[in-house]
C-alpha positions as CSV (number, residue, x, y, z in Angstrom):
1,X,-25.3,-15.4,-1.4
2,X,-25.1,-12.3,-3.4
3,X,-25.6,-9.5,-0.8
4,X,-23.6,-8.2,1.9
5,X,-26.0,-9.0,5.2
6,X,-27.8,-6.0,6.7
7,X,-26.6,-3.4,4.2
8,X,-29.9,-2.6,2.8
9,X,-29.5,0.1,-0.1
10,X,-26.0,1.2,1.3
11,X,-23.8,-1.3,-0.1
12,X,-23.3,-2.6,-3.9
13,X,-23.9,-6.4,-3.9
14,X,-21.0,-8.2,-5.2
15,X,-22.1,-8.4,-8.8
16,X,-22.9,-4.6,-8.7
17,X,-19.3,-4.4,-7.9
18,X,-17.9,-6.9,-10.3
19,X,-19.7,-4.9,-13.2
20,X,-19.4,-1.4,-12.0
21,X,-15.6,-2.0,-11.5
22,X,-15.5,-3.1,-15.1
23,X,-16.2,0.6,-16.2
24,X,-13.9,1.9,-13.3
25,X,-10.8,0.0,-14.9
26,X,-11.9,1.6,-18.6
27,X,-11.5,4.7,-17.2
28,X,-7.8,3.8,-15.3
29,X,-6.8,2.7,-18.7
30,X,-7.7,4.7,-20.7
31,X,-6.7,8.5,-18.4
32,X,-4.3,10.5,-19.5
33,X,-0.7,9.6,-18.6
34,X,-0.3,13.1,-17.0
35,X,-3.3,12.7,-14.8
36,X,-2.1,9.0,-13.6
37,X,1.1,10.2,-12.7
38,X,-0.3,12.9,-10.9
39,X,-3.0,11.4,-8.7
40,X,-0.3,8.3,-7.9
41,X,2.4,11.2,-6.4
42,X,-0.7,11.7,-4.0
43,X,-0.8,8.6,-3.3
44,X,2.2,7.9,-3.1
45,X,2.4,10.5,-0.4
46,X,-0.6,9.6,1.5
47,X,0.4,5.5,1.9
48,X,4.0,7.3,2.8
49,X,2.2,9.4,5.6
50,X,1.1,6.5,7.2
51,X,4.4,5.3,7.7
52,X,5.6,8.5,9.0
53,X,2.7,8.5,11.6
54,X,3.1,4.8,12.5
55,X,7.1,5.7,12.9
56,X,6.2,8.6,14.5
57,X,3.5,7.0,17.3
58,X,5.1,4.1,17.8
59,X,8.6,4.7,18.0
60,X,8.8,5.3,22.0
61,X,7.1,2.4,22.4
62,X,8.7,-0.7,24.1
63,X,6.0,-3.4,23.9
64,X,6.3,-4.8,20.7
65,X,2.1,-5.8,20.7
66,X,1.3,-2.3,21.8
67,X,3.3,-0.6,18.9
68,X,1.9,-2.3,16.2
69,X,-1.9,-2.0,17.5
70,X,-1.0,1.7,17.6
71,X,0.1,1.3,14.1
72,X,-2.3,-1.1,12.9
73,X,-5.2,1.6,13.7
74,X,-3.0,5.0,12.3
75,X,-2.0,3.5,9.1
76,X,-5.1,2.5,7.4
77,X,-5.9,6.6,7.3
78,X,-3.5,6.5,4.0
79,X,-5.4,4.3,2.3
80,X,-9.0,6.0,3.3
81,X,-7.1,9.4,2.0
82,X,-6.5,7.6,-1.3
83,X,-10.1,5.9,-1.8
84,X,-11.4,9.7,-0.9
85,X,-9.8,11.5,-2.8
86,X,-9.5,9.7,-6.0
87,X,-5.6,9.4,-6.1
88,X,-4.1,6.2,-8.1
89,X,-2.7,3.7,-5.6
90,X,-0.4,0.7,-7.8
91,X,-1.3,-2.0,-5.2
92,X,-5.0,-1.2,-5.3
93,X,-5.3,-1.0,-9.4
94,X,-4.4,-4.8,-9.7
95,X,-8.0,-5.0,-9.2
96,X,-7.9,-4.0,-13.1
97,X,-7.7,-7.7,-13.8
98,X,-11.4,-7.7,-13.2
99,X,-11.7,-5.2,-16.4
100,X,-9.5,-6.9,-18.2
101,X,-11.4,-10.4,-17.4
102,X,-14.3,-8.6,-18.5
103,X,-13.2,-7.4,-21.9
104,X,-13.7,-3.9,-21.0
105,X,-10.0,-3.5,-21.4
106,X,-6.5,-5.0,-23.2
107,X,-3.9,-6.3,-21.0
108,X,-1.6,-3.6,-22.6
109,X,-4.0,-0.9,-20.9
110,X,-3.5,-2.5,-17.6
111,X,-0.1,-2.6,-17.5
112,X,0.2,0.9,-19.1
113,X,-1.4,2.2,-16.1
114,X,0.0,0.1,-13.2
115,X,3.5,1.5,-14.7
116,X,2.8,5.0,-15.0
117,X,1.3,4.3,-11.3
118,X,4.1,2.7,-10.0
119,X,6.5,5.4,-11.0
120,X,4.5,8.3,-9.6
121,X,3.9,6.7,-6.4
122,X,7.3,6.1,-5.7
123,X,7.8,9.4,-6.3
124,X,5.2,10.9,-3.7
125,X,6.7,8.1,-1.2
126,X,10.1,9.0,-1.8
127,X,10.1,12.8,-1.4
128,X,8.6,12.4,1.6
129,X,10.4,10.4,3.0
130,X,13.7,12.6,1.9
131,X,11.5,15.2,3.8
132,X,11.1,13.5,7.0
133,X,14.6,13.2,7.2
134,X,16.4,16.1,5.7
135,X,13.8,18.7,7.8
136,X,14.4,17.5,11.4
137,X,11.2,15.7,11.7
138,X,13.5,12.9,13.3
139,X,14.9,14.7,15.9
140,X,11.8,14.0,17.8
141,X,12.7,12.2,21.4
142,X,16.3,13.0,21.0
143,X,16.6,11.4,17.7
144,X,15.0,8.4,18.8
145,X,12.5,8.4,15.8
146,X,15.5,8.7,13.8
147,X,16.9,5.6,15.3
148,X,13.6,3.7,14.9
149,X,13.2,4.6,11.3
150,X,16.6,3.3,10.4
151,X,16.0,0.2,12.5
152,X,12.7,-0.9,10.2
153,X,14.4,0.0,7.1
154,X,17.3,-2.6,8.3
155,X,14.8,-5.2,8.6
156,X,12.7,-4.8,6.1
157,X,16.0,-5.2,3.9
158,X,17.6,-8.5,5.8
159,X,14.5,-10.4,4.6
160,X,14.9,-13.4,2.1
161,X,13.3,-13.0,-1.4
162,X,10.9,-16.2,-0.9
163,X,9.5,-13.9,2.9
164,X,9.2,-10.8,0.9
165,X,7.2,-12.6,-1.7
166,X,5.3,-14.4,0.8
167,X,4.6,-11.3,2.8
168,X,3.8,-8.8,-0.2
169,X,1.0,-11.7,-1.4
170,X,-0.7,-11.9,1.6
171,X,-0.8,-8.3,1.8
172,X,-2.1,-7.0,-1.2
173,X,-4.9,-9.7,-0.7
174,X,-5.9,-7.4,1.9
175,X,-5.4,-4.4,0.3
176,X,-7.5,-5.5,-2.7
177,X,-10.2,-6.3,-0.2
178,X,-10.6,-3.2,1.0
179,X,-10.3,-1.3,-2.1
180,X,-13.3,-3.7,-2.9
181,X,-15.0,-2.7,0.3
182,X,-14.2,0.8,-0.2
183,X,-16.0,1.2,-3.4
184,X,-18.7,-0.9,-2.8
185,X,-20.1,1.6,0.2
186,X,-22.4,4.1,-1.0
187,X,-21.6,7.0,2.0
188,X,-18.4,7.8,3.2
189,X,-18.6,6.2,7.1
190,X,-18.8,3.2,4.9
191,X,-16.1,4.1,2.7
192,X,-13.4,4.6,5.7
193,X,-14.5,1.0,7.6
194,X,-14.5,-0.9,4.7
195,X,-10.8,0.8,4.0
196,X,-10.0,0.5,7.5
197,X,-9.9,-3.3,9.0
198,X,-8.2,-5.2,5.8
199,X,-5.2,-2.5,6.0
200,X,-5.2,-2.6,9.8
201,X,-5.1,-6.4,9.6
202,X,-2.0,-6.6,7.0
203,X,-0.6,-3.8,9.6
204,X,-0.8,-6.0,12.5
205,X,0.3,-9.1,11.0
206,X,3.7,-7.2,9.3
207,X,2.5,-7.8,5.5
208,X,4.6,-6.3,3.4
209,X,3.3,-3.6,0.9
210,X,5.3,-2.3,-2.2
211,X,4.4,1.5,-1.6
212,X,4.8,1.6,2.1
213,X,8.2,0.3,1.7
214,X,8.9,2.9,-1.1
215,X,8.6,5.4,2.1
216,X,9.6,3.4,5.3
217,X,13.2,2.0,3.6
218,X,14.4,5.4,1.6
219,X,13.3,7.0,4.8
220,X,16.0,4.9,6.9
221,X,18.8,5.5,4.0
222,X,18.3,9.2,3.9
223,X,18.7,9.3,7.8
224,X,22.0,7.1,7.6
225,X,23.5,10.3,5.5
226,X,22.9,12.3,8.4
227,X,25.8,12.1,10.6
228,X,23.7,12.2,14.2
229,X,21.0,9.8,13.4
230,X,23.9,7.6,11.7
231,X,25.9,8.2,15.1
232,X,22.9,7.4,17.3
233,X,21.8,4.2,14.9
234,X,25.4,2.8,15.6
235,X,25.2,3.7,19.1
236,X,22.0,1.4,19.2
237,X,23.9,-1.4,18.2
238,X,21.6,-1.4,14.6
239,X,23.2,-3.8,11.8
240,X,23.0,-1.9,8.9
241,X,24.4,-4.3,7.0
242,X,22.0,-4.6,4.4
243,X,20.4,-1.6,4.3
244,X,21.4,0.1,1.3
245,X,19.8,1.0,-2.2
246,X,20.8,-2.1,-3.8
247,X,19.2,-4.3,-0.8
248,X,16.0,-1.9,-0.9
249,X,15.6,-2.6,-4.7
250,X,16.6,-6.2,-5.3
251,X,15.6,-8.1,-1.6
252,X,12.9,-6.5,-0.8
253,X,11.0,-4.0,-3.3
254,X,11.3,-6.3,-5.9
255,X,9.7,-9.5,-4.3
256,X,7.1,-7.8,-2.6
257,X,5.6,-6.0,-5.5
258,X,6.1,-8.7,-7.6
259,X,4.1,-10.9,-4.1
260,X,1.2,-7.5,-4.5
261,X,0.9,-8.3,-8.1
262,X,0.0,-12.0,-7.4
263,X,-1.7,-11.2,-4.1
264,X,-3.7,-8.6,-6.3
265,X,-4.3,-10.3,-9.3
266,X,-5.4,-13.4,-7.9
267,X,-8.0,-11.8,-5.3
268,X,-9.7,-10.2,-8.1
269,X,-9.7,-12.8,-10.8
270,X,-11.3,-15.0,-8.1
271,X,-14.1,-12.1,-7.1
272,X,-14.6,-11.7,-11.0
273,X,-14.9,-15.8,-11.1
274,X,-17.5,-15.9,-8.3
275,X,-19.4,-12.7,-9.4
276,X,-19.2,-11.7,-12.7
277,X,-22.7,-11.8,-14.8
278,X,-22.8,-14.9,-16.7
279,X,-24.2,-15.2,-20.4
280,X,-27.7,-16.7,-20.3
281,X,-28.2,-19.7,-22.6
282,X,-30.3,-18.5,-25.8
């Protein structure tokens, strides 16, 4: 089956989107490295404001179910502000490998981009996370918010390397898909539901994704440095243990983009296996 079902003249078949993708890498590859680092600090700050707005909904929330639904339906809205506006998310460009498997690009091109990428969304994550907490955004519900942002930066840095890894695969396989859904829409509706239910998926099931965590784990160490949201984390009873800047880059950002890369890489090489446009026999 080569066709979505029911999507008449609003979706690309699968193909379509193999081949059109192929000419959508090119142009990632080749963009200048100003332009890339550019569009990926908006990224980088969009995928960040979903964390703030998840934190932010959810963090008054008891029921563990009923926070992350809440969260599962605010966070995709990043992504949909990154497919819309044409910004350069790292997680979503390891759909490159289709270009590359196509010969429309080197490896080298790939990699050039998903570093300047990289770099510039951690960037647009960062900042705003050292915004959130440095401009009393936290203060909201007494400091609670403060509290819960330190409390899922703590745990995403207690996990073990082979979880991250785990985590960060299954989520960028997700991610991937509905970059892939994204595109293939012709109208915007389409463009935000095919974003939509893959990210609210890897939301709900706690998948771990590189550039989120760029945002949710600086956003709990730049709280620790100030002394009431430090007081009321310790207050909370919050083991902090392992939250710190060597933790956030070794145990967890480093497995789970290294877990989006395979997640990534592997989704598309198997869409460009199953779709790509075969050479006809002379």
């Amino acid at each position: 089956m080569d066709r979505f079902p029911g999507e008449g003249n609003q979706l690309l078949t699968q193909t379509e989107f193999v081949d059109s993708y192929g000419a959508i890498g090119k142009a990632k590859a080749e963009a200048p490295a100003l332009k890339l680092f550019l569009l990926a600090i908006l990224a980088g700050f969009f995928i960040g404001m979903g964390g703030a707005v998840t934190n932010t909904a959810s963090h008054a929330i008891a029921n563990a179910s009923a926070a992350k639904i809440i969260s599962g339906l605010l966070f995709p809205f990043g992504l949909i502000m990154v497919v819309l506006t044409g910004s350069e998310l790292f997680t979503g460009n390891c759909l490159m490998t289709i270009s590359v498997l196509s010969r429309r690009i080197g490896l080298s091109g790939m990699l050039r981009n998903l570093a300047i990428v990289y770099l510039g969304n951690f960037a647009g994550s960062i900042g705003l996370a050292a915004a959130c907490a440095f401009s009393g955004q936290m203060n909201l519900s007494g400091g609670l918010l403060a509290v819960t942002t330190i409390k899922v930066a703590a745990a995403k840095c207690a996990f073990p390397f082979g979880n991250a890894l785990v985590l960060g695969i299954l989520c960028n396989i997700l991610v991937c898909t509905a970059v892939m859904c994204a595109i293939s829409a012709k109208s915007m509706p389409g463009k935000a539901v095919g974003a939509f239910l893959p990210i609210c998926f890897f939301v709900l099931c706690g998948f771990e994704h590189c550039v989120a965590n760029m945002f949710y784990i600086p956003a709990g160490l730049f709280a620790m440095q100030v002394p009431r949201y430090a007081s009321l984390a310790a207050l909370s009873g919050i083991n902090v243990a392992n939250l710190n800047w060597s933790s956030f880059l070794l145990r967890n950002l480093l497995p789970v983009t290294l877990g989006n890369i395979i997640g990534g890489c592997a989704f598309a090489a198997i869409i460009w296996a199953a779709f790509a446009k075969k050479e006809q026999p002379a």
